[in-house]
C-alpha positions as CSV (number, residue, x, y, z in Angstrom):
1,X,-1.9,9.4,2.0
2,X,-1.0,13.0,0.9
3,X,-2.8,15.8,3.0
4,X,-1.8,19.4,4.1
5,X,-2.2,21.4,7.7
6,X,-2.4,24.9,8.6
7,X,-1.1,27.0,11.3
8,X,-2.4,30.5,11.6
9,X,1.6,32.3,12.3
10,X,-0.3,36.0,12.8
11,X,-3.4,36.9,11.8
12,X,-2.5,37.5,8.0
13,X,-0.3,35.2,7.9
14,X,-0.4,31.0,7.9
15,X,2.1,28.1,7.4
16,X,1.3,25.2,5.2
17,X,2.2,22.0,5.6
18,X,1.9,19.5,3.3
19,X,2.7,15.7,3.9
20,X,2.9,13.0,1.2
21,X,5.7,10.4,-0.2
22,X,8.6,13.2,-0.1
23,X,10.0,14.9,2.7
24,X,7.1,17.5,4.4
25,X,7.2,21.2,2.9
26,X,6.1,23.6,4.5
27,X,5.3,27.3,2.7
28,X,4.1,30.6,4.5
29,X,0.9,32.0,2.7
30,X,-1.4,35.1,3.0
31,X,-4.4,34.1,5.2
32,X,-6.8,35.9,2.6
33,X,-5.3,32.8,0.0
34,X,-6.6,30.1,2.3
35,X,-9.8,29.5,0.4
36,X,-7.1,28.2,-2.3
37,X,-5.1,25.6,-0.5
38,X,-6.4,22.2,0.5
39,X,-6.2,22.0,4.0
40,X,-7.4,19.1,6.2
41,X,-7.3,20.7,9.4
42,X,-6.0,24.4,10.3
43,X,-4.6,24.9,14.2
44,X,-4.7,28.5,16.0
45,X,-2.5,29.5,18.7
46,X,-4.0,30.6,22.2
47,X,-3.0,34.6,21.9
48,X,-4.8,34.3,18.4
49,X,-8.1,32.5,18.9
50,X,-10.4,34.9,19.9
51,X,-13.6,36.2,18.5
52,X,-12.3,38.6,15.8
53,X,-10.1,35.4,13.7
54,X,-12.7,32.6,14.4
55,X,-15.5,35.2,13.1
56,X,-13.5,35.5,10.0
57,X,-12.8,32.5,9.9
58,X,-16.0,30.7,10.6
59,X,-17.2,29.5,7.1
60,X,-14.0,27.2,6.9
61,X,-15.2,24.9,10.0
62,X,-17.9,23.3,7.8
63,X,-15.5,22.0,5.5
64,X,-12.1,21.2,7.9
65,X,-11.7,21.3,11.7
66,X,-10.5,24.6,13.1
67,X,-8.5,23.9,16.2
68,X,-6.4,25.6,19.0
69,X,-3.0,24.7,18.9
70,X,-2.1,23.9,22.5
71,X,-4.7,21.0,22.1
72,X,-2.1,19.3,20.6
73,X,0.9,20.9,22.4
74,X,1.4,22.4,19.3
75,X,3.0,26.1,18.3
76,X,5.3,27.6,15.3
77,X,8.8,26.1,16.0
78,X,7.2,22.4,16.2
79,X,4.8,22.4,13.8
80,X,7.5,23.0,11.3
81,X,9.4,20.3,12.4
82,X,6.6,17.8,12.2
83,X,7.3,14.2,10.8
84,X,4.5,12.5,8.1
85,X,3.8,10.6,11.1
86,X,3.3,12.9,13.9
87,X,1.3,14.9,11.1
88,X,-0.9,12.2,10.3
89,X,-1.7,11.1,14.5
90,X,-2.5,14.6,14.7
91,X,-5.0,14.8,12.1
92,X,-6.3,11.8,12.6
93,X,-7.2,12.8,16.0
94,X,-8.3,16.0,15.1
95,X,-11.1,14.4,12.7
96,X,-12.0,12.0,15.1
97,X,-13.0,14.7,17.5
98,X,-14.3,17.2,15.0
99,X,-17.0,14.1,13.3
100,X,-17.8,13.2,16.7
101,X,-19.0,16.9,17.2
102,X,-20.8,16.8,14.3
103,X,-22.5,13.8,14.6
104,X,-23.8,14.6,18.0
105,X,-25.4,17.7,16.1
106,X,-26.7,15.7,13.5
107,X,-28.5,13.0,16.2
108,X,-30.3,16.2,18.1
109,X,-31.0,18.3,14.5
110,X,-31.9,14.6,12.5
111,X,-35.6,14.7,12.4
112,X,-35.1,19.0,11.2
113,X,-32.3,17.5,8.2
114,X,-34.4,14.9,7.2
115,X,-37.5,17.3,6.8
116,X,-35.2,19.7,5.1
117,X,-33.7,17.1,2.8
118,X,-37.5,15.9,2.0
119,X,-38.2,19.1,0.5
120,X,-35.3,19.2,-1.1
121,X,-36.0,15.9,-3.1
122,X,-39.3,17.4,-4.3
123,X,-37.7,20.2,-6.1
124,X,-34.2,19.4,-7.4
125,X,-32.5,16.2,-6.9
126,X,-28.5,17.9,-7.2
127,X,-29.4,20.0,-4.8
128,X,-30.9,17.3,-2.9
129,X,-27.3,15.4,-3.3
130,X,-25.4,18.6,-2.9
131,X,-26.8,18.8,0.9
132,X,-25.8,14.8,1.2
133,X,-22.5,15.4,0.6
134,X,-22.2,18.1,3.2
135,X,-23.5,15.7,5.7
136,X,-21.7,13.0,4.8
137,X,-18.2,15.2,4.6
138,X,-19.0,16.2,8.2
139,X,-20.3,12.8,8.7
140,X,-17.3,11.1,7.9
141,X,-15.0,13.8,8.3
142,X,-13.7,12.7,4.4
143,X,-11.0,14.2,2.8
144,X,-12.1,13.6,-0.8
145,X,-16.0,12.6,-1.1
146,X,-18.0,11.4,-4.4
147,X,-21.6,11.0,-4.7
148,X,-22.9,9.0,-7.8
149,X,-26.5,9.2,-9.2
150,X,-29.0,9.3,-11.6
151,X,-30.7,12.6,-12.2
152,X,-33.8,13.4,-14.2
153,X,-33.8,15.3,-17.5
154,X,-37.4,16.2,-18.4
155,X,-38.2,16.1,-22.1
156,X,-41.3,17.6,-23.4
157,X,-43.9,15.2,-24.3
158,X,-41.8,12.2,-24.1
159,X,-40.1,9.8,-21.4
160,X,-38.1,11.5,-18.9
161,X,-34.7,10.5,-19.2
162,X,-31.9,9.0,-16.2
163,X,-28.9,11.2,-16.9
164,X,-26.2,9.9,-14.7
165,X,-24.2,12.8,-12.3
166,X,-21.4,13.1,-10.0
167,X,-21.0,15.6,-6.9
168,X,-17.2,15.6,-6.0
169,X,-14.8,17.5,-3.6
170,X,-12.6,18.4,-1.1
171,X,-14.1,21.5,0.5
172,X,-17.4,22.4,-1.9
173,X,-19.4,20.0,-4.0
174,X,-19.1,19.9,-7.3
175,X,-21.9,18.5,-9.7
176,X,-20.9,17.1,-13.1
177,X,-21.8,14.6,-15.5
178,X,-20.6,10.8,-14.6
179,X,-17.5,9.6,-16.4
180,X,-17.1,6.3,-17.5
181,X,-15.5,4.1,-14.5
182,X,-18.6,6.3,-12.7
183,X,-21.3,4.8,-15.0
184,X,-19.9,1.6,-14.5
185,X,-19.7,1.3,-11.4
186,X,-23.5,2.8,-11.1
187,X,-24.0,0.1,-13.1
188,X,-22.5,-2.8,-11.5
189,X,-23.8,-2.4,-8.3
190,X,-27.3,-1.2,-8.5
191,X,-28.9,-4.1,-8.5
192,X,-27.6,-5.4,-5.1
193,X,-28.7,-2.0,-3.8
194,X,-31.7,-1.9,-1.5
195,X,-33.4,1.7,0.4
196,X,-31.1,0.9,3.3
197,X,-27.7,2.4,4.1
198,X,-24.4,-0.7,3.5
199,X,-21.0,-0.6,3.6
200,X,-19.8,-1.9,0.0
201,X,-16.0,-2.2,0.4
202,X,-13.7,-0.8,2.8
203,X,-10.2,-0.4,3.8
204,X,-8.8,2.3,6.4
205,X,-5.3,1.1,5.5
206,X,-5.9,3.0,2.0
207,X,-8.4,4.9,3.6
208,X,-10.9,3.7,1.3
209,X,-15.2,4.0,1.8
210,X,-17.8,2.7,-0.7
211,X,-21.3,2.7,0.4
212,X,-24.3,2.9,-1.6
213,X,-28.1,2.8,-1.4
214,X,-31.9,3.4,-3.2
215,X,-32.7,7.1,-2.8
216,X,-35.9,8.3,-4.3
217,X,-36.0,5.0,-6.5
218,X,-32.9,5.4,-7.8
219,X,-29.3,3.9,-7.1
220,X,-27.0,5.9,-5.4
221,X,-23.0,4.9,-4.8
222,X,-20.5,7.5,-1.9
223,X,-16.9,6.8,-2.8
224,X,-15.1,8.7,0.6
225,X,-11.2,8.7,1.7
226,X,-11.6,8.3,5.5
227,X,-9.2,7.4,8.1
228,X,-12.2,5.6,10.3
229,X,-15.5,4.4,10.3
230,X,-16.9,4.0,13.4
231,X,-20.5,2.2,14.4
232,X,-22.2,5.7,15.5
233,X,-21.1,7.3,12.4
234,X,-22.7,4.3,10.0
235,X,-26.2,4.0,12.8
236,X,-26.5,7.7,12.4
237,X,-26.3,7.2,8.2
238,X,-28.8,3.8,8.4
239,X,-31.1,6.4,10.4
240,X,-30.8,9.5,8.4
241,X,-31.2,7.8,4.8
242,X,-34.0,5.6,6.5
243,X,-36.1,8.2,7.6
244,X,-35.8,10.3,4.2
245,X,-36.9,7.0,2.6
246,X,-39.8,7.0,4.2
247,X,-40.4,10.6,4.0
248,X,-39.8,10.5,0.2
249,X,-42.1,7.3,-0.7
């Protein structure tokens, strides 16, 4: 698993670390660039986590946890010196606690997301999807997240037509037509697909999530890199996707 950490060094400045099959880099960007890197997690040290950084720095903690670094016993000199494993306990951690505290929002806000989610299936169905995958990236706390499905193309006096989609990312999602592994698998599995959320394949080894369901009549497969899956994070999904089910039929 390759994956990248921050480390905010001054308030302009932050160290990247990046972790994959070669030995760990590290590089020292401007803070302004961070919208550019792919970062799983970003750490803050005491003197600088106060109102004015996390303010500007707010819009980041809906796509990766924001953390102070003494949580983790963590400051400049060590987080340098961090092995792929120490990296990767750290981050898993991190996302464990981070989901958690988004799934607890989600279980008091559900009945609110699901209304908002209905209205959103009326009108558009990729923005419909676009607000499913920022659940489930919070949801799952997912590094990489895909979302494939069928949207509608109206033509004029004639059958609408299925055009099959993709919404992928790391931070945003980004709508684009299906390739041809996507189609396929679309394919292949929409027939075993019912309007409840299931677990298609898994392994956390490879950090590997497919899931799929019905959504508004039509097949839907999530294709996530996750480090776990726990059983409050898949009964909150079964209960979310249930109740827009019924909402939407």
């Amino acid at each position: 698993m390759q994956f990248s950490i921050g480390f905010l060094r001054s308030q302009h400045q932050t160290i990247i670390k990046s972790f994959g099959q070669d030995m760990p880099m590290a590089k020292i960007i401007s803070t302004d660039d961070l919208e550019q890197e792919k970062l799983s997690a970003l750490f803050i040290p005491q003197d600088l986590y106060n109102g004015q950084v996390m303010e500007e720095l707010n819009s980041f903690n809906k796509f990766i946890p924001i953390r102070e670094a003494s949580e983790y016993e963590l400051h400049r000199d060590n987080f340098e010196k961090l092995t792929y494993k120490q990296g990767k306990e750290i981050l898993d951690q991190t996302k464990f606690k981070w989901s958690l505290e988004n799934n607890l929002f989600l279980l008091e806000e559900l009945f609110a997301v699901i209304t908002n989610l209905r209205i959103l299936g009326k009108d558009n169905r990729i923005t419909l999807f676009e607000e499913i995958w920022f659940i489930l990236k919070n949801n799952l706390a997912a590094e990489n997240l895909k979302i494939i499905f069928n949207n509608i193309q109206e033509n004029d006096g004639k059958k609408n037509q299925l055009i099959p989609l993709k919404i992928e990312g790391d931070k945003r999602p980004n709508p684009e037509d299906a390739d041809e592994e996507d189609i396929f698998i679309l394919n292949n599995l929409k027939e075993s697909l019912t309007e409840e959320f299931q677990v298609i394949d898994i392994d956390l080894e490879k950090g590997k999530l497919m899931a799929g369901l019905n959504v508004l009549h039509s097949p839907v497969i999530i294709l996530a890199e996750v480090s776990k899956f726990t059983a409050i994070q898949k009964g909150l999904l079964k209960s979310l996707f249930n109740g827009l089910n019924i909402e939407l039929n």
